[in-house]
N, C-alpha and C positions, 0 to 999 in steps of 0.2 A: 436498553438505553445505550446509546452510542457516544461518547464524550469527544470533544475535541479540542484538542492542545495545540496551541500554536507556540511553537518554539519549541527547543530543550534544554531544562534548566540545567542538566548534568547529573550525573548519578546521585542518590540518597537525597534527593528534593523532595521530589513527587514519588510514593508505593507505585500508581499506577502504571505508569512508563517504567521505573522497576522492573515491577513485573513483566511488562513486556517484553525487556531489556532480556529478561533469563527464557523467555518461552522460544523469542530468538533464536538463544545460543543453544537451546533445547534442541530446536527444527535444522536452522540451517548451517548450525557447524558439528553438533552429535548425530544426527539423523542425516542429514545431506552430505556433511563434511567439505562446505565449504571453507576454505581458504581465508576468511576474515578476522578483523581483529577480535578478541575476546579480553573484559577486561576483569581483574580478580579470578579468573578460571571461571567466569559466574554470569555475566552481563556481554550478549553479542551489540557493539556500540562502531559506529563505522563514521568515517568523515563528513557524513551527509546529515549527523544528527547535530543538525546546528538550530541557532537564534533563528533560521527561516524555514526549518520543516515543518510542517501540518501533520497530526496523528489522531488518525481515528481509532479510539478505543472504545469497544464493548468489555465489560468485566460483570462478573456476578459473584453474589456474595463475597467482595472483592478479591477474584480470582479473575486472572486474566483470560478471556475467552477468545478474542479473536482482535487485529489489530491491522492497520494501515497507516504506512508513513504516505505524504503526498509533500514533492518538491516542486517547486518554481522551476522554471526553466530557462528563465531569464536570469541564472546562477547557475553555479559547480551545479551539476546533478550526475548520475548516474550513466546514463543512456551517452548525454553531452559530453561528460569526459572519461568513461571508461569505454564506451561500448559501440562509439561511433560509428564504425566496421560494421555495425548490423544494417546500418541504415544504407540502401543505393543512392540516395542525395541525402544533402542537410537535414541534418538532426532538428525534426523539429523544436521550434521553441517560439518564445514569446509570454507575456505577462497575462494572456489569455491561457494559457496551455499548463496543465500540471503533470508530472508524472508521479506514478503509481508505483512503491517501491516496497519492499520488507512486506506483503501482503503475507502476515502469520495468524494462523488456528493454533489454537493448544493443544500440546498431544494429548492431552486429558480427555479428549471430546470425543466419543462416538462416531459412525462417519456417518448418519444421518444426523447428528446434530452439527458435525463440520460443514456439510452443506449449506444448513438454514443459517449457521453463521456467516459463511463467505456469504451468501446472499443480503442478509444483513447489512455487511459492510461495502457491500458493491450497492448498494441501493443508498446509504447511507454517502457514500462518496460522489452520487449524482446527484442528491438534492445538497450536497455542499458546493457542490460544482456550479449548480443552475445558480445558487444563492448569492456567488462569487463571480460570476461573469463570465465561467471557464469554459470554452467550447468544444476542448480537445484535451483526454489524457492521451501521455505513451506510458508502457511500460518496458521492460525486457523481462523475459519467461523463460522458464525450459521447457522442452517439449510437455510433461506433463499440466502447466499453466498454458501454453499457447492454444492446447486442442480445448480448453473447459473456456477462456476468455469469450470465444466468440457464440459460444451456446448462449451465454447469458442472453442474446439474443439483441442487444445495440448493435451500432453499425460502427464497424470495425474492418483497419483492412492494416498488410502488414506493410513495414517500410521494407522490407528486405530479404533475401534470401536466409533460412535458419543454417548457422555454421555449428561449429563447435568450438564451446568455449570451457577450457577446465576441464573436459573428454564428456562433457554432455552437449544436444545439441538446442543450441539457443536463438531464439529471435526478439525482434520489436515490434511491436505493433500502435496502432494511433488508433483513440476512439474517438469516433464525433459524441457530443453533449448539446443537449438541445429539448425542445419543448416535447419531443415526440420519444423521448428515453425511456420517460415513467411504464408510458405506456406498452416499448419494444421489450422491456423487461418482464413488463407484468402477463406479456401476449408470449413468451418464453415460460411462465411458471417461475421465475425467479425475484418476483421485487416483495420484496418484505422491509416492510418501512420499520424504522424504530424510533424512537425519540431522541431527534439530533440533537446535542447540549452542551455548547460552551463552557467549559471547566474556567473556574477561578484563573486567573493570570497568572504567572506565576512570581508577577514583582506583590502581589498583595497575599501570597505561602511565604515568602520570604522578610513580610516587615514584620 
């Protein structure tokens, strides 16, 4: 099951986002050592975790298994205001268009169970997309995401030359979304549907 959160309540609301909060800081500031904020030595949490991000969460036995923030574009986002420089024109955007951000596995997982999880949630983020009207994600990757995005097998192309950003070397890329996804994935060996599911609000965790 795949859950999805719309908004963030803030730290010690919701276990789930919690948890993702620390798998985070786990991946991409002990293991990658990015440069981002970390909060209590414990929780990686960045500007972009607001009242308007979208998070797809998979958790088992509630453990956090694998996890996807998705931003509006038609606000602050990522790509829009840090990363602009990847794109050779206009950063796409629009209230049709999401990007694809914080895309974490737990280090806990196996790397053939990290696989069937990223696919999980890349299939799970297309039937949210189709449900919502979304025609296009972007992301920004490093080279080790940029070479695996486009196997998943959608049509995908990039905005720009990959640079180096932080001394890795990084790009953006734009996916189409559309009728004919389910099936470019599934024609790839990667769509593994799971049960998409609306978590509780979190003004009705809060009364």
């Amino acid at each position: 099951m795949v859950e999805i959160f719309t908004g963030h309540p803030g730290l010690g609301v919701c276990p789930t986002l919690d948890r993702m909060h620390q798998d985070r800081k786990r991946i991409f500031v002990d293991l990658l050592k990015w440069n981002v904020p970390v909060i209590d030595g414990t929780f990686e949490v960045d500007q972009f975790d607001t009242a308007h991000a979208i998070y797809l969460v998979e958790s088992r036995d509630g453990e956090h298994v694998g996890s996807m923030r998705l931003l509006p574009t038609d606000r602050p986002h990522l790509l829009g205001s840090l990363f602009g420089h990847l794109c050779d024109e206009e950063v796409p955007t629009g209230k049709d268009i999401l990007e694809i951000t914080r895309g974490c596995l737990s280090p806990r997982l196996r790397a053939a169970e990290r696989m069937k999880a990223r696919n999980r949630l890349m299939t799970a983020a297309v039937h949210y997309g189709l449900r919502h009207g979304v025609s296009r994600f972007t992301c920004v990757a490093d080279n080790g995401w940029l070479g695996q995005i486009p196997t998943l097998g959608w049509e995908c192309r990039s905005l720009g030359d990959k640079r180096r950003v932080g001394g890795v070397i990084t790009g953006a890329l734009e996916i189409a979304i559309n009728d004919r996804t389910p099936d470019q994935l599934r024609a790839a060996g990667c769509f593994a549907p799971a049960p998409l599911i609306a978590a509780v609000p979190f003004t009705t965790l809060a009364a």
